[in-house]
Structures are given as C-alpha cells and as structure tokens.
N, C-alpha and C positions, 0 to 999 in steps of 0.2 A: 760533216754533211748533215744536215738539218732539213728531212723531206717530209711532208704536211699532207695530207689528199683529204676530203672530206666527199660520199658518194651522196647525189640528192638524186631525186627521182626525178625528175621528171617524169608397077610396084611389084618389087619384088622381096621375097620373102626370104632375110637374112637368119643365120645359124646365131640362136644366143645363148642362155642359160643352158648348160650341159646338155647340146644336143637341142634343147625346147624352141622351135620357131619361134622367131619377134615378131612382135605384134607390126603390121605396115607403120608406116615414121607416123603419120597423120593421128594415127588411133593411139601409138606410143607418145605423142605430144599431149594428145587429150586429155591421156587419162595423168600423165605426170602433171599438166598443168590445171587438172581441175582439184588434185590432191594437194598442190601448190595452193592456190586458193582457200581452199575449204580450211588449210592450218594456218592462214594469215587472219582468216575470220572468227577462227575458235582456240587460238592461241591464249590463255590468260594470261596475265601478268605473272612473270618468273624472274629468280634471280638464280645463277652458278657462279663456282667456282674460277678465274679468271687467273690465269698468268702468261703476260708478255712478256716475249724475249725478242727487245729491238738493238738490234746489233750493223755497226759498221765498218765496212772492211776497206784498206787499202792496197791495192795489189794483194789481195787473197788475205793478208793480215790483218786481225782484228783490232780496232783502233779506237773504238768506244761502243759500250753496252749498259744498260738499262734494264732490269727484273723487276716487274710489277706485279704483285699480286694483289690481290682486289675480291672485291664481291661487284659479280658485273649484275646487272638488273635490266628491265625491259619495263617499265610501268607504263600503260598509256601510248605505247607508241614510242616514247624515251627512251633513250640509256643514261643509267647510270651507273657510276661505279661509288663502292667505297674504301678506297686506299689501305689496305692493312700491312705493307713491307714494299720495302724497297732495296733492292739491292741483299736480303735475305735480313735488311735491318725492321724492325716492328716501325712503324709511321703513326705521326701523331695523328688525334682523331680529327678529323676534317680535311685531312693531307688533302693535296690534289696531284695531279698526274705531273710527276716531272717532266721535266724538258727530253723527249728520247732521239736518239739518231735519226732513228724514221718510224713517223707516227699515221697512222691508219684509223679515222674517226668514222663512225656512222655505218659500219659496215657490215655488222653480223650478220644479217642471213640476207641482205639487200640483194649481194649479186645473183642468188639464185632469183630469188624473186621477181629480177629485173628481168633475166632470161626468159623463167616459165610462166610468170602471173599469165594469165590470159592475155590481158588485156597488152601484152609486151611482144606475144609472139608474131606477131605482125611485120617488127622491126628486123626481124633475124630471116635469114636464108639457113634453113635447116639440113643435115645427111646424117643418113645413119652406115654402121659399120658393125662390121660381127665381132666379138670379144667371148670368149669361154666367161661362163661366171656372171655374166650384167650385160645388158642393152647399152649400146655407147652411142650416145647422137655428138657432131658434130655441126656449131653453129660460126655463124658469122653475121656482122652488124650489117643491115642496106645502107649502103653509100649515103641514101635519102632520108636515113634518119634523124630526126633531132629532139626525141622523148629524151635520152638520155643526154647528158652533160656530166663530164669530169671534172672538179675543181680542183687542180695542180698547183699546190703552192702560188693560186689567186689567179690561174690561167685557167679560164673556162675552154673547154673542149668537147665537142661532139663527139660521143662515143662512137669508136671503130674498133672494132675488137675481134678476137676473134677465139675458137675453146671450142670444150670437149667435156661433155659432162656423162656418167658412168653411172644408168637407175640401174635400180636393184628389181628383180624381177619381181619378186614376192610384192615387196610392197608398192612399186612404181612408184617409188621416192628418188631423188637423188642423195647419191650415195660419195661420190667424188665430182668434183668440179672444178676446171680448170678455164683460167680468162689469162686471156694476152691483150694487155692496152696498147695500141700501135698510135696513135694519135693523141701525144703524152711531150708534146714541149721539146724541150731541154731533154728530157730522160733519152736513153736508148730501147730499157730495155724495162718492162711492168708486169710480172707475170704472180697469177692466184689463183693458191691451191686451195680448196674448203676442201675437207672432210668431216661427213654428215654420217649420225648416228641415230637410233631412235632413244629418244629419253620420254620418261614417265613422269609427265606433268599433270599434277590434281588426277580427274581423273581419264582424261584422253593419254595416246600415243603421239608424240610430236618428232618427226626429220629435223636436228638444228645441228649445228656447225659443234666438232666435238676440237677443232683445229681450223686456222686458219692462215693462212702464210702469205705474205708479200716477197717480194723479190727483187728488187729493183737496181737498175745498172744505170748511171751516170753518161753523159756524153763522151768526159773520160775513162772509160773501158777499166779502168784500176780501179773507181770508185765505184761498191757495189753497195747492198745494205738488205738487211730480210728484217719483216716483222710476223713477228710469231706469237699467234693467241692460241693458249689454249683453255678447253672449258671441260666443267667435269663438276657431277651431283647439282644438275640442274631441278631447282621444285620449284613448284607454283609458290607466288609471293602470299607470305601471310605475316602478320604482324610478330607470329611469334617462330618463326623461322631463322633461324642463328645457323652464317656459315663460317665457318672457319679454316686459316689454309692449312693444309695438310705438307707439313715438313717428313 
C-alpha cells in the first residue's frame, strides 16, 4: 500500500480549566485565531529534529516500515529535509526521502492553520464543550466550502472534515488537534492527531507540532497504515547551527 496526500491551501458559559469559566466560543476563537496569526507572521526560519515512523499493516499485522530521520527545516515558507539514517542505517549525503508506505507531504503546522488563521474561520461551523484542564471547541467544514482542497494520490477533493481541537488556557494556543477527512476517495478512513508544544525559537515563544500522526484505513478494512513525525530541539535557522540524531 503506497498512499501520497500533499495539503495546499487554498451563550452560554461552559466549565474549563479547573473549575475557571471559558471564555464565550466567539471571543475563544478570537483570541486563539489572532495568536494563530500573529506566529505565522513572526515565525523565523527554523530547523528540528525529525523522525518518521511510516508503517503498513495488514489485518492488524505489520507488513512494511520505513524510519527516517532527517533534519526537517522551514526556510521561506519551504520544507526541507536533510536525510541523515534510514532504517537506523547513516544515509549518504544528499539522500532523499525513500519510497514510505504512506507519505504525508506539506503538512507541518498547515492543518491548524487552515482551522484557526483568521481568514479560515468562516469556512467551519464551530461548538464548544467543557473538558477539566483545556478549552475544547469542536469544528466542522460548511458543505459550501471550497478554500480548502485535498490532493489524494492526484484526486482533488473539497475538504469536508470534521475535529476537535484541545487550547490550552494559559496561552490560548492549540495544544491537541484532531481532523477526520470524510471526503477522501477510495480511503475509508483519514484521521489526524498534532500534538503542539511551545518551543523557543531565536528569541520569541512559538505553539508547533512536537508530533504528528496519520491514520488511515483502506476501502478494504484489513489495509490500514499510520504515519508518524516526530519533532524535537527545534532552533531558529542559522548557518552555524548543526543538528544531529539522537540515538
């Protein structure tokens, strides 16, 4: 199984943080989505740590796996990676990304972004719900949407989705995010988990993806497959900044 996705862009007052009132969903969108913004504009160029674990399973049994470790980067808007092991083997210098079971391009901090930027919340029907510990809103895609588009192994699709993302009260960051693709082809089933951390870049605070996870289930219900990044000692990009993986 060989699966590809690349992401392009196109009241009442509930119980939250131990016992502390949430803010109304309106003013809770606000302020997460003006903090969304404000670290897409003052984000410098960074590079972290980076290892995937894309794995495919058959009836529940593992059938082919791929371990990439890399130096992932953001320059300009870009990613890039620089391939340092594969398979726990050291890679030549200029490697490129092998062939994985299921591959997940473009997508670092996209999907929150696509939720909360400003200029996105338009396209979602928004709720909220009470959770000890964090503010939980619950989104889903308008019917009438068509900013976003899914590219499924070369099948364009109007995003329909639907999730549940988990801020953190303190900082009105997202903290956990969850997306279900219902409008995904062939597939059955598309589900993604980020988990968001704050890391210290130059000299700001920046919410990015410490983990990210796909999930995905085939028409045939025995062919499943997960792709798993994860990130760790992200710095601001500088010419003499050397990362290296941690065995």
């Amino acid at each position: 199984m060989h699966v590809w996705i690349a992401v392009t862009l196109l009241t009442f007052m509930l119980q939250g943080a131990a016992g502390t009132p949430a803010p109304q969903l309106a003013d809770l969108l606000g302020s997460v989505s003006k903090n969304v913004k404000e670290s897409q504009a003052s984000l410098p160029d960074f590079l972290c740590n980076e290892r995937v674990t894309s794995t495919a399973y058959r009836s529940g049994k593992m059938r082919d796996q791929k371990i990439v470790e890399s130096i992932f980067s953001i320059e300009k808007s870009n990613e890039h990676r620089e391939i340092l092991a594969i398979d726990g083997k050291s890679a030549k210098k200029g490697a490129r990304m092998p062939g994985l079971p299921v591959n997940i391009t473009g997508s670092f901090n996209y999907m929150i972004n696509a939720a909360f930027s400003p200029e996105m919340l338009q396209w979602y029907d928004f709720t909220q719900s009470p959770e000890e510990g964090r503010f939980v809103v619950h989104y889903e895609t308008k019917k009438e949407q068509k900013k976003m588009i899914w590219n499924i192994n070369g099948d364009l699709k109007p995003a329909h989705d639907t999730g549940k993302a988990w801020i953190d009260p303190a900082a009105m960051q997202v903290a956990r995010f969850e997306r279900n693709l219902l409008n995904i082809g062939r597939m059955s089933v598309w589900k993604i988990t980020i988990e968001q951390s704050p890391f210290t870049i130059g000299d700001g605070q920046f919410w990015l993806p410490k983990s990210f996870l796909t999930e995905i289930t085939e028409r045939d219900p025995r062919d499943t497959g997960t792709f798993l990044a994860e990130y760790t000692n992200c710095k601001k990009f500088t010419t003499e900044i050397q990362i290296r993986v941690e065995h």
